[in-house]
N, C-alpha and C positions, 0 to 999 in steps of 0.2 A: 185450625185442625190440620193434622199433618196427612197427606193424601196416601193412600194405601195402592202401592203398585201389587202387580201380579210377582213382582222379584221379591220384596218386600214381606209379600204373605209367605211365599215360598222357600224363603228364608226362616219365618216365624216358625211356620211349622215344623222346621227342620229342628229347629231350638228344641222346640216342644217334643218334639218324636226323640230327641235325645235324653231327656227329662224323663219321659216316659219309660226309656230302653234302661234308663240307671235304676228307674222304679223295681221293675221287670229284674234286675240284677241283684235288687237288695235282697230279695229273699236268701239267695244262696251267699251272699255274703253274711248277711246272717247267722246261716244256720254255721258259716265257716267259725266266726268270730266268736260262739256261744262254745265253741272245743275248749278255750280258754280265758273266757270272762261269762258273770253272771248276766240273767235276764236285766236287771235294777240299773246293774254296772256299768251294761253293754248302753244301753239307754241313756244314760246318765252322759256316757259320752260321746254319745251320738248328738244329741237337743244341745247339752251345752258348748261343746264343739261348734255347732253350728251357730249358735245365738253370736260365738266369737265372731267368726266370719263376719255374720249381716252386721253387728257391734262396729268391728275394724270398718268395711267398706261402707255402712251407711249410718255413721257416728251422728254426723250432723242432722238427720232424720229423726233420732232417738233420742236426744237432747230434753225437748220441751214434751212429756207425756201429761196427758191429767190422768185423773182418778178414775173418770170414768173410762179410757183404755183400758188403764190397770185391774180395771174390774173384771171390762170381760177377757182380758188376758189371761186372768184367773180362772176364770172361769175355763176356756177353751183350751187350756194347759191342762189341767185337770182332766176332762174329757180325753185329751189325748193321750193321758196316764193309762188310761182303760183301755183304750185303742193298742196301742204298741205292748201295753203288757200281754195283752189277747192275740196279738200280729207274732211277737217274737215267742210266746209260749204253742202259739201253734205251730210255725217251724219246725219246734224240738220234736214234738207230739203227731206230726202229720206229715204227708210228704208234702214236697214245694209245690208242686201243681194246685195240691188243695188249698194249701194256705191261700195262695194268689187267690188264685180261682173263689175260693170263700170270703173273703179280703174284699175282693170286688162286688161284692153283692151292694154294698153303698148303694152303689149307680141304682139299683133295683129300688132300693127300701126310702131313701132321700124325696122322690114322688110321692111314695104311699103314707112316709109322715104326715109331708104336707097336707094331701087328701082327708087324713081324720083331721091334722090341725083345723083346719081351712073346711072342712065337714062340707068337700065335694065328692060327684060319685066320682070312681075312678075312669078315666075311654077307653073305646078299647083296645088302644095304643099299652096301658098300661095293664089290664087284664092277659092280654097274649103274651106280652114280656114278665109277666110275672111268673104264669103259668109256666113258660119254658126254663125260663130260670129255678122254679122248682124241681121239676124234671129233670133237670141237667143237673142240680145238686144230689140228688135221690139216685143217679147214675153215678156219678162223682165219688159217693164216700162211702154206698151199699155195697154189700160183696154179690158176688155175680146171680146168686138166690134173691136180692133183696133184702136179707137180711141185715142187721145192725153188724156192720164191723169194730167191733170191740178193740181191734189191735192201732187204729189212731183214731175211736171216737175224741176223745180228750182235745186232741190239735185241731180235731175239725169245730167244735166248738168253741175252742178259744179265739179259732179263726174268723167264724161266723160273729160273735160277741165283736170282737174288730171291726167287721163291718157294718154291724146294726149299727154301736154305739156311734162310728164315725160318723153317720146321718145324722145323728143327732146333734153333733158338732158344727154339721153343715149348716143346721136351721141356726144355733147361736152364732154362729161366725153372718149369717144373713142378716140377723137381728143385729149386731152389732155395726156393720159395715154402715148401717140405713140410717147407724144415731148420728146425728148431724157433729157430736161431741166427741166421735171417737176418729182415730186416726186409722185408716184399714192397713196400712206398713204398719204401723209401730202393734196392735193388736196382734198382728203373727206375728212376730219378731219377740214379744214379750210373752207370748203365746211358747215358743220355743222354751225361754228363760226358766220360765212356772215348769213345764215336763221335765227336763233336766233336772232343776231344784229337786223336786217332788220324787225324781226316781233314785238319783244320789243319796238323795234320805233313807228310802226304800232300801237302797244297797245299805247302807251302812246299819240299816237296824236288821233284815233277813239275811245277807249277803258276807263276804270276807271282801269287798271289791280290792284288786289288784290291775297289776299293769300286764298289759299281754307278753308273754315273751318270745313270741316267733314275729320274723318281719312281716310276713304274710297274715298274719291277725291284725297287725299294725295297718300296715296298707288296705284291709277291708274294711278298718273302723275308720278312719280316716277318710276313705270312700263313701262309707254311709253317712258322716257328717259334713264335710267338705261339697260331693256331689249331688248324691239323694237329699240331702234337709237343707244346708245354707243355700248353697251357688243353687240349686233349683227353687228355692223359694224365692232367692233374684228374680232369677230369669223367667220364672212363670208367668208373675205380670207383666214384664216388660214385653214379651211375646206376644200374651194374651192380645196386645193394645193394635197390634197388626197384620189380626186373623180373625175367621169368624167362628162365634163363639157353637158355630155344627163342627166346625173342623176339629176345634178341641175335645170336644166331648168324644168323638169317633177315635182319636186320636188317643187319648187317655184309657177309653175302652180296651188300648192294643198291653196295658200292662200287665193283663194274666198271661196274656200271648209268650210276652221276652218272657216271665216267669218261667212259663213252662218250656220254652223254649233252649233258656237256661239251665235248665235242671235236667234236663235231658242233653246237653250237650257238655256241661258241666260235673255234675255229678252223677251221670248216667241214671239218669231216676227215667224206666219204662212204665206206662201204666199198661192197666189190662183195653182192652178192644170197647167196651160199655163207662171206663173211665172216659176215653177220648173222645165216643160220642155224649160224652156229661160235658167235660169242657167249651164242644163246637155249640151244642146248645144253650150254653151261659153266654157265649158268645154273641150267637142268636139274639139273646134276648137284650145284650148290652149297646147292640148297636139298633135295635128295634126303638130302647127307651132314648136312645143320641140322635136320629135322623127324624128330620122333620119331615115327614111325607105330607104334609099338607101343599108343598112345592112339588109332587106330584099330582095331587087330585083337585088343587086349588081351591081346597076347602079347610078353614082355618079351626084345627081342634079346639073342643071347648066342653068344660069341666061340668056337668051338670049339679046345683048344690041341689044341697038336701035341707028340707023343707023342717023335718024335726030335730030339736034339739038344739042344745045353746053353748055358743064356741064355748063361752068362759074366757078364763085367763088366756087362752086360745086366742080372743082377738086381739092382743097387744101385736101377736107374730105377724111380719110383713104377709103380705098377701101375694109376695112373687119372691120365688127363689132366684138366689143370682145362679145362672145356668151352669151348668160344667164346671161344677169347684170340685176338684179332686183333693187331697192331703195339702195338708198346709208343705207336709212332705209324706214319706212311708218308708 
C-alpha cells in the first residue's frame, strides 16, 4: 500500500477542489449552451463526449465487460437520464443559485434513503441538517411574504427532482460496486455510454438536434464533456485513493458555492437578502451531514433501528454507503 504523505493529500485535494470548481461552473455553462442546442441534444453530447474520452484513455480497462456490469450500467444510465434532464431543465426554469443550491440537496436525502432502506432512526446529526436544509430551501425559492413563487417554480423543481432522484442512484451505484461480478470503472464509464445513448434518442424523437454555431457554445460543450463528465470522472478516483474520505465530502459540499459564485460573477445573477441567507443555510446543513463530530466528543454516532416492521426487498441493499460519492459527474 502506497503511503499517503501530507504533499500528497494536498495535492489530492487540490485535484478534487478543481473538480468541484468545474462542477460549480457547469451550471452557467449550461444555461450558456442551451441559447443554441436542445435540453436531449446538449446532453447527448455532453455523456457521449465523455464516454469518448474515458473509451480513448482507458480502452484497455473497457475491453473484457460482463453482463452483469452491463446491467447495472443500465441501470444507473437511466437514472441519470432523470437527473440531468431535471438539472438542465432547471437551469432554463430557475436561476443558477437555485438550480445548484437544489442540485445539492443529494448530500441531504442519500442518508435519509438509507434510514428507511436500512429502517434506522435517523441522529440527530441528521435531524438538524435536515431541518436547516429545509429552511434554507423555503428561503431559497419563496418570495419575500413566503409565498409560492410562481415565476421559477417549474426550475425549482425540476432542480429538486435532480437531486432526489440522484440519491437514488447513489444507493444503485453502492449496490453495484459491493457485487463481487461488477467492475466499479467499467459501471461509470458504461454508465456514461446508456445517458448519452438514451438522450440522443430523446433528441431525435422531441428535439431538431443540431451543431452549435458560435465558438463560444462550442467551447462550453466541450467543457462540460471533456472537464465536468470525462477527465473528472478520471480524476475523482484517482484523488479519491490519497485523501480522507471527510475531506471529500466537505470539499464537494463547496459546489453550490463556485455555483453561485459563478452566476454572480458571470452572469450577474443578484439574489434578494432571505435568498442568501437560504443558501448559507444549505450550506449549514451540507457541511453538518460531511463532518464527523464524533472526533470532537469522542463519541462514535449510531443509528438506533426500529423494532417494527420488515425491510423486504430492502435487505438485499448494502447496509453501508460508500461515503462521499458525489455525480459520477454534473
Amino acid at each position: 500500500m502506497q503511503q499517503i504523505t501530507r504533499k500528497t493529500e494536498l495535492r489530492a485535494d487540490f485535484m478534487l477542489m478543481l473538480v468541484t470548481l468545474g462542477w460549480g461552473v457547469s451550471y452557467y455553462a449550461m444555461d450558456v449552451a442551451l441559447t443554441e442546442v436542445d435540453t436531449f441534444t446538449l446532453n447527448a453530447y455532453r455523456f457521449l463526449g465523455a464516454f469518448a474520452v474515458a473509451g480513448i484513455f482507458t480502452f484497455n480497462k473497457l475491453k473484457s465487460v460482463n453482463r452483469t456490469t452491463m446491467m447495472y450500467s443500465v441501470l444507473i444510465g437511466l437514472d441519470l437520464v432523470i437527473v440531468y434532464i431535471g438539472a438542465t431543465l432547471g437551469v432554463q426554469y430557475t436561476t443558477l443559485s437555485n438550480s445548484a443550491f437544489l442540485c445539492s440537496i443529494t448530500v441531504i436525502v442519500t442518508p435519509i434513503l438509507e434510514l428507511f432502506i436500512l429502517k434506522h432512526k435517523p441522529s440527530r446529526k441528521i435531524v438538524i441538517a435536515v431541518t436547516l436544509c429545509m429552511i434554507g430551501i423555503m428561503f431559497l425559492t419563496l418570495k419575500d411574504d413566503f409565498s409560492i413563487n410562481t415565476s421559477h417554480l417549474k426550475g425549482d423543481l425540476f432542480s429538486l427532482m435532480a437531486g432526489l432522484v440522484y440519491a437514488l442512484e447513489i444507493i444503485i451505484t453502492d449496490k453495484a460496486v459491493k457485487n463481487e461480478k461488477v467492475d466499479p470503472y467499467q459501471v461509470g464509464v458504461f454508465g456514461l455510454l446508456v445517458t448519452g445513448s438514451v438522450m440522443l434518442v430523446l433528441g431525435f424523437m422531441f428535439e431538431n438536434p443540431s451543431l452549435p454555431s458560435t465558438g463560444r457554445v462550442w467551447g462550453y460543450i466541450i467543457f462540460l464533456a471533456l472537464f465536468c463528465t470525462g477527465l473528472a470522472f478520471i480524476v475523482q478516483p484517482i484523488a479519491q485513493q490519497y485523501t480522507e474520505a471527510s475531506h471529500v465530502g466537505l470539499i464537494y459540499a463547496l459546489e453550490p458555492v463556485f455555483a453561485g459564485v459563478t452566476a454572480f460573477i458571470m452572469a450577474g445573477e443578484i439574489l434578494s437578502p432571505k435568498g442568501y441567507i437560504g443558501e448559507v443555510l444549505m450550506i449549514g446543513s451540507l457541511f453538518i451531514m460531511e463532518i464527523d463530530f464524533s472526533r470532537f466528543t469522542g463519541k462514535k454516532e449510531e443509528y438506533e433501528p426500529i423494532e417494527a416492521g420488515t425491510a423486504g426487498a430492502a435487505d438485499e441493499v448494502p447496509a453501508e454507503m460508500i461515503e462521499n460519492t458525489k455525480k459520477e459527474d454534473n
